[in-house]
N, C-alpha and C positions, 0 to 999 in steps of 0.2 A: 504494500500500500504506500506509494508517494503523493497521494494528491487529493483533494478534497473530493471531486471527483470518484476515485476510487473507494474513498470513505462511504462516498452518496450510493453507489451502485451495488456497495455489499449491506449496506442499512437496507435497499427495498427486497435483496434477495432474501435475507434475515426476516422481514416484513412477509413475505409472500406465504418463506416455509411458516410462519407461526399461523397465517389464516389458516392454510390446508389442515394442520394438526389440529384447529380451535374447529372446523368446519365440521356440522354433522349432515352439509349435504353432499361431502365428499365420500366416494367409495375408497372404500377399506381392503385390503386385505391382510390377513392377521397367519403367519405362519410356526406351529407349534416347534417348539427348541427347546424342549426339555432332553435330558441326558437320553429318552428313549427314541425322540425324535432324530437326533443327532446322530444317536447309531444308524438310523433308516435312512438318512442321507437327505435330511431336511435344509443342509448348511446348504447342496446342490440342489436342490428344489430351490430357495430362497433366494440365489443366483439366479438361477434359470428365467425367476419372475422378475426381477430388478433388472436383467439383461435384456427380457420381453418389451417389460415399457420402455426402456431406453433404446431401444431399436424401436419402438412404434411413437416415440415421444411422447408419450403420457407424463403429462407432467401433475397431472390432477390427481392422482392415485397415492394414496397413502399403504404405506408398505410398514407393519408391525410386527414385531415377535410377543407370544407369551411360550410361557411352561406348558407342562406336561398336563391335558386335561383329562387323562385317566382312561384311552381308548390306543395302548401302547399298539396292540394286532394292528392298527390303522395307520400307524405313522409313515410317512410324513403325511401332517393334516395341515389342511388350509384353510380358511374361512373367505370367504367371498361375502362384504357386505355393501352393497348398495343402497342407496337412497329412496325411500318408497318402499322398500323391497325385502322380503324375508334372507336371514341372513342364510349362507347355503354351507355346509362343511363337505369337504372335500380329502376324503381316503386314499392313501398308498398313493400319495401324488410323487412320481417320477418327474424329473426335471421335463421332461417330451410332452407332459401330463401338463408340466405346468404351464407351460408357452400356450398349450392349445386352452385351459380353463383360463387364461389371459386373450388370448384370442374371440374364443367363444362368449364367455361370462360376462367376464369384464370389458369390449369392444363391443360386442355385439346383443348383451343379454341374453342368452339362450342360454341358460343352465346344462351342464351337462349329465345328464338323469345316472348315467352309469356308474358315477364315480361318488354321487353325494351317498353321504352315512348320516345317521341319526348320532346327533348330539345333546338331543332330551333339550 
């Protein structure tokens, strides 16, 4: 940073990330990272979706980790939540898995019926 300028253009980027995180009409997705997740290859899932939007530019998409919500057989899980809209979880997501539930869900809303689990 040399110049007021410089000052000014990271204060509105600073600005922008705090609406998206504050925004409940932005779509979410929430990817599990607990120690069982993590064995199932969720760090590569959690790539595979960050790498998704950034090749599709989505800049609107909020991208979160939690822990282990107690559905280990299902890991890596994802949550897809949009606006208006039921939130959807999403089982044994492979990184391939996850580019297409980026594609499909999140671009285009179409759920994809084969892969959601029941999260109660």
């Amino acid at each position: 940073m040399k110049t007021v300028d410089d000052l000014e253009r990271i204060r509105k980027q600073a600005k922008a990330m705090t609406r998206l995180r504050e925004s409940a009409e932005t779509t979410k997705i929430v990817v599990a990272m607990g120690t069982c997740g993590i064995a199932a290859g969720a760090r590569e899932t959690l790539s595979a979706i960050m790498d998704e939007l950034a090749r599709r530019n989505l800049q609107d998409v909020i991208v979160t980790q939690t822990g282990c919500i107690g559905l280990c057989e299902q890991e890596p899980i994802i949550a897809v939540m949009i606006p208006g809209r039921e939130k959807v979880s999403y089982g044994r997501v492979s990184p391939e898995k996850a580019r297409q539930i980026v594609a499909s869900h999140v671009v285009n809303g179409q759920v994809v019926g084969e892969w959601v689990i029941p999260t109660g």
